[in-house]
C-alpha positions as CSV (number, residue, x, y, z in Angstrom):
1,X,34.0,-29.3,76.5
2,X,31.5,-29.5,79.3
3,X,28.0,-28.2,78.9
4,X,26.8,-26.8,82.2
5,X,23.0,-27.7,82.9
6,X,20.5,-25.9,85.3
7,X,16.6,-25.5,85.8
8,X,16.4,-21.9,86.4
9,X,14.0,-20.4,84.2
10,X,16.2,-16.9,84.4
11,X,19.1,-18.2,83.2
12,X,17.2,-20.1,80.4
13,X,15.7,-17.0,79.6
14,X,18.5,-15.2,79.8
15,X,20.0,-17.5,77.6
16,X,17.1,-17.7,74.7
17,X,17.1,-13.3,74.3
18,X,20.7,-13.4,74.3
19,X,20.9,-16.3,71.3
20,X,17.7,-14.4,69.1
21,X,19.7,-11.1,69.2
22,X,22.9,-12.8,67.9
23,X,20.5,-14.4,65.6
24,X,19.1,-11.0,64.5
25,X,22.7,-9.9,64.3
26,X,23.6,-12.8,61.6
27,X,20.3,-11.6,59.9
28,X,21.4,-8.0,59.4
29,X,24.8,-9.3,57.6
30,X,23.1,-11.6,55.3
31,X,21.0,-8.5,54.5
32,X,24.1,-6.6,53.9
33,X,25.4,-9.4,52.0
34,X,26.9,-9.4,48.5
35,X,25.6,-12.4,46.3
36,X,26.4,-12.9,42.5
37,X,23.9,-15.8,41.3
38,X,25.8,-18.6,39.4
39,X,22.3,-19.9,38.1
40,X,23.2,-23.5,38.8
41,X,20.5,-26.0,38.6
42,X,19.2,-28.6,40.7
43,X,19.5,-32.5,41.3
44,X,17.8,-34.5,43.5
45,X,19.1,-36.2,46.4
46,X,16.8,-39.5,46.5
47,X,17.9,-40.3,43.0
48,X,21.5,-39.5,43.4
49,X,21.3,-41.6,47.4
50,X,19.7,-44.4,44.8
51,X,22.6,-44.4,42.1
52,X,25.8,-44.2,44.6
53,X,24.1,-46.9,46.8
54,X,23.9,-44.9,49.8
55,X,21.5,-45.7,52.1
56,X,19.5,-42.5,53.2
57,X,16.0,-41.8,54.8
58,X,13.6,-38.5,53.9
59,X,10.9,-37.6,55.8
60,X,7.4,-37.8,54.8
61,X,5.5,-35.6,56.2
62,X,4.0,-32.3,54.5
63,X,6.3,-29.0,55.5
64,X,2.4,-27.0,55.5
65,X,-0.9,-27.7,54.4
66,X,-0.1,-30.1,51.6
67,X,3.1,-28.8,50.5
68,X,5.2,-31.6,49.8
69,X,9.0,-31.2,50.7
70,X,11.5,-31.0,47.5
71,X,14.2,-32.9,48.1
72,X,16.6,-31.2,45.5
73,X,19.1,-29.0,45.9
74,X,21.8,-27.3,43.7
75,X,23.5,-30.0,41.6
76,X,27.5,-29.4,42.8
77,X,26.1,-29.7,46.6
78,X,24.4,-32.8,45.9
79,X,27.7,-35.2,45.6
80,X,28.6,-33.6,49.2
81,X,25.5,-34.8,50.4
82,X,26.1,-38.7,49.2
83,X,29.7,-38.2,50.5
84,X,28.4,-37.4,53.9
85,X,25.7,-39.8,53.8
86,X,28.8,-42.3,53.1
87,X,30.4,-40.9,55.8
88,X,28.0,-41.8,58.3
89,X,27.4,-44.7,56.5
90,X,30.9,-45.8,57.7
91,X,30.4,-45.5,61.3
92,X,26.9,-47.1,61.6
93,X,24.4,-44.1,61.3
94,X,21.8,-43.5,58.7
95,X,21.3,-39.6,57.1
96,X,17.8,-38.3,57.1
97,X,17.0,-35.7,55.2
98,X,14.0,-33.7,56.8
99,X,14.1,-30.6,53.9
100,X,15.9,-29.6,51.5
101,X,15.0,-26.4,48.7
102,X,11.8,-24.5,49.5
103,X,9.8,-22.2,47.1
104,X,8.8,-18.6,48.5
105,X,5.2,-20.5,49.0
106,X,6.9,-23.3,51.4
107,X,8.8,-20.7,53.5
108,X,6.0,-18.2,53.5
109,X,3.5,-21.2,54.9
110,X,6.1,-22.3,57.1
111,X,6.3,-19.0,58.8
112,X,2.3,-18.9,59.6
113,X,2.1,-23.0,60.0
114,X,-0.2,-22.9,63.5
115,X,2.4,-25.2,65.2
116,X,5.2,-23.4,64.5
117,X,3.8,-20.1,64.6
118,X,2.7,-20.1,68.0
119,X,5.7,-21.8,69.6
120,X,7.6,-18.7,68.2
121,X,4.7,-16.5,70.2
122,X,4.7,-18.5,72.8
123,X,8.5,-17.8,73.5
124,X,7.7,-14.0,72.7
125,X,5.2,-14.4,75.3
126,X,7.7,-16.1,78.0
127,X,10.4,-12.6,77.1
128,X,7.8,-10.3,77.5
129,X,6.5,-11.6,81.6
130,X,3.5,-13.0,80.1
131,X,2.5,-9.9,78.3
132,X,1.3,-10.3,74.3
133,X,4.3,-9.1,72.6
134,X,4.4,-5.8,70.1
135,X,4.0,-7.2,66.0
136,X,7.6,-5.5,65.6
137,X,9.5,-7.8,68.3
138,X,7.6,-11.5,67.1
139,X,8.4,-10.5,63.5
140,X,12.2,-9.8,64.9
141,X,12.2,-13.3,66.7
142,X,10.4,-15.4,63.4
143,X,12.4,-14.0,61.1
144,X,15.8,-15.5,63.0
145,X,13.7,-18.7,63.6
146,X,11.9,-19.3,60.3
147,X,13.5,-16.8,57.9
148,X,11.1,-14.8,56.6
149,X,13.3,-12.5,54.0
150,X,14.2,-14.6,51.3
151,X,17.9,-13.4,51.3
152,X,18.1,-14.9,54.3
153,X,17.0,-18.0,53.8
154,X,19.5,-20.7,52.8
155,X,16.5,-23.3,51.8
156,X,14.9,-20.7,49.0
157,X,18.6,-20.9,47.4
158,X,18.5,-24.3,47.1
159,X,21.8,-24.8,49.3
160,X,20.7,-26.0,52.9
161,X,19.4,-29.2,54.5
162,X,17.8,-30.1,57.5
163,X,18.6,-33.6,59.1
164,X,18.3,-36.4,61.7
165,X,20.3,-38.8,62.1
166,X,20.2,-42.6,63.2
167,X,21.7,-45.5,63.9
168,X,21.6,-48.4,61.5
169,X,21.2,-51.1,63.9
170,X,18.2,-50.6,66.0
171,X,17.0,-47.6,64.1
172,X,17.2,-45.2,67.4
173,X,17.7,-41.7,66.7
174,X,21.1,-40.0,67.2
175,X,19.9,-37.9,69.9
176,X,20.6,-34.1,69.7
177,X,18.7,-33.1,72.5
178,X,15.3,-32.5,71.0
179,X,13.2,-33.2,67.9
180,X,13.4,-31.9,64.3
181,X,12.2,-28.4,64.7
182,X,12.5,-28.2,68.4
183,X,11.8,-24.3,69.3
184,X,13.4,-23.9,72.8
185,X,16.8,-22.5,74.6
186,X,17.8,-26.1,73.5
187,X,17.5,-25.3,70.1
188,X,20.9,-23.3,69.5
189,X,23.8,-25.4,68.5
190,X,25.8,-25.1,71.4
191,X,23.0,-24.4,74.1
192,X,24.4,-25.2,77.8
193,X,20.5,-27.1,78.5
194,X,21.4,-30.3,76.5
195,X,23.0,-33.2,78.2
196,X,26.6,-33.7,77.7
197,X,26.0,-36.8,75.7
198,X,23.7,-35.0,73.3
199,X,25.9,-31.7,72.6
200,X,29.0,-34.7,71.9
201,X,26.3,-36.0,69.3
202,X,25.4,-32.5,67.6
203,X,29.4,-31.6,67.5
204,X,30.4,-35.2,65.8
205,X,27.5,-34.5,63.4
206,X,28.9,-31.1,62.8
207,X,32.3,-32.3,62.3
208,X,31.4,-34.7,60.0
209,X,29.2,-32.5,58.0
210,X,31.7,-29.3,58.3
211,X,34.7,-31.6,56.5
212,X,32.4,-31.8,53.7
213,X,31.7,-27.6,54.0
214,X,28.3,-27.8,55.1
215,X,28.7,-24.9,58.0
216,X,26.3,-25.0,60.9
217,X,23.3,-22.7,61.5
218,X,24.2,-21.0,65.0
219,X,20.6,-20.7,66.2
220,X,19.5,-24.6,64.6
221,X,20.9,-28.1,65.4
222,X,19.7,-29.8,62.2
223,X,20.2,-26.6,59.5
224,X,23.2,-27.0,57.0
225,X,24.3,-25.2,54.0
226,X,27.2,-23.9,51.7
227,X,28.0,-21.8,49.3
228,X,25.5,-19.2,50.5
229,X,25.8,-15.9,52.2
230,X,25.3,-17.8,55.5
231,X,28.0,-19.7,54.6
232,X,30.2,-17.0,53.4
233,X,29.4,-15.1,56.6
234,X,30.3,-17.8,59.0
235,X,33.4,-18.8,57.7
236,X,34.4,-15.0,57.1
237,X,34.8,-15.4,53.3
238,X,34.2,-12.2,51.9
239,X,33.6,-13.1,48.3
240,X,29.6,-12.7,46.9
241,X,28.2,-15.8,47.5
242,X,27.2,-18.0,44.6
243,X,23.4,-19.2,45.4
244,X,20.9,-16.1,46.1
245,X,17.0,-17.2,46.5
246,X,15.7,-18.7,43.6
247,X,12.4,-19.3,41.6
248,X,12.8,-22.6,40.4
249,X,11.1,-24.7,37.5
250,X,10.9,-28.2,38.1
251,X,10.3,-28.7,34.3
252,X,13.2,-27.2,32.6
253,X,15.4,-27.3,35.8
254,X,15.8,-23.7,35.1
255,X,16.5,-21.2,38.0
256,X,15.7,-17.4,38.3
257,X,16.7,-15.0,41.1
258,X,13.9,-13.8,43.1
259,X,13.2,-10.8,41.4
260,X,12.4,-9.0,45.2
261,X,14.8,-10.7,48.1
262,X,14.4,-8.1,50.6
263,X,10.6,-8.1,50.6
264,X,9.2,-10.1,54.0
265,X,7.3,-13.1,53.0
266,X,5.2,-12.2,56.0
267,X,4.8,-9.1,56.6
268,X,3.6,-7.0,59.5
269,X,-0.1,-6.7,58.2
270,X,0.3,-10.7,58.2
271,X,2.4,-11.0,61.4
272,X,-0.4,-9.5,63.4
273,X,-3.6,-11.2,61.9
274,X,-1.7,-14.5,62.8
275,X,-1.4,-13.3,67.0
276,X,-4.7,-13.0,66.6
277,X,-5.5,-16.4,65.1
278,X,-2.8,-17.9,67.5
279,X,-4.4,-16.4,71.0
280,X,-7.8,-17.6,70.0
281,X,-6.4,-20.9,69.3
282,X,-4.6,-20.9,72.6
């Protein structure tokens, strides 16, 4: 397929409200969405990467303050995750994992980490003509951009990952059209402001992970994950899912459904102390 590029700040506009209200859209299903927990535990992905021999890369950095990233996810998903890594392995590209689960502490700090929240005000800002936007319509936007609901969020049930990927020799990135975490109209899977050469890269990447069952995020290049509502709603399956947000114990390996999954991790109260702390920042 051809991507069609342009310049106009309209039509990118245009584009980025049209993409957040399909993303609220998803949102509002996953809501609505049936989800029997299966309780399955977690593995971790550097250990089983180091037993299969599969060469895999995970980032470093913290996801917020100094939170460190968990690189574990449920245990049946973890084999998928070596096979792709094999996969890519195959044709000459390396998998980087960027995240994988996050506690309700992660995702809440994501949601009010400076650098992320205010690009998600700043687009708010671009929608509204410059104006500051109402609390109601940025906590619409960060809640399709950094899920803020734990039923939404695929990470809090331990079934998503985020990821890079490079190439083996010469360690360049597999470009996707922007950085982990980019938050622009490029940011959607299939955005028409990526080069031609970079949507071909995010569609063999999909392809790839997609064989495996890993469905695509819409609304995020890097984002992954199965067995979840998300999944279940994508691929129009309408059994409960199996993984719900979890509470999970890194000691015992135990998991425990979030006893409140509709509750915001951010609410409004929160939502409008941080466009405070973001326009005195700015």
């Amino acid at each position: 397929m051809t991507a069609p590029t342009t310049n106009n700040d309209a039509a990118r506009l245009e584009y980025w409200s049209e993409q957040m209200e399909l993303g609220y859209k998803l949102v509002e299903q996953l809501l609505a969405f049936p989800v029997s927990e299966c309780g399955e535990r977690f593995a971790s992905l550097p250990a089983a990467a180091d037993a299969a021999g599969v060469e895999m890369l995970f980032s470093d950095s913290k996801i917020a303050g100094d939170l460190d990233r968990i690189f574990y996810m449920r245990e049946s998903l973890v084999d998928d995750v070596i096979a792709i890594g094999r996969d890519m392995s195959r044709r000459g590209w390396v998998l980087k994992i960027e995240e994988g689960f996050r506690t309700l502490e992660m995702q809440r700090a994501l949601g009010r980490k400076p650098e992320v929240f205010d690009a998600i005000l700043q687009k708010c800002i671009w929608e509204k003509g410059g104006e500051i936007p109402p609390v109601d319509f940025v906590f619409r936007r960060a809640i399709v951009m950094v899920a803020n609901i734990p039923k939404t969020g695929t990470h809090m049930s331990g079934s998503a990952i985020d990821i890079s990927v490079f190439h083996r020799d010469g360690g360049q990135e597999v470009w996707r059209g922007g950085p982990y975490l980019e938050m622009s109209e490029r940011t959607p899977m299939r955005s028409p402001f990526i080069s031609e050469a970079d949507l071909q890269n995010r569609l063999e990447i999909t392809a790839l992970m997609e064989s495996h069952g890993f469905m695509h995020f819409p609304f995020e290049y890097w984002h992954y994950n199965k067995g979840d509502g998300c999944a279940h709603v994508l691929t129009g399956n309408s059994s409960p899912a199996r993984y719900g947000p979890v509470n999970w114990n890194p000691q015992t390996n135990e998991v425990a459904s979030v006893i409140d999954p509709m509750d915001p991790l951010n609410p409004l109260s929160v939502i409008k102390v941080e466009i405070a702390a973001a326009m005195a920042r700015a």
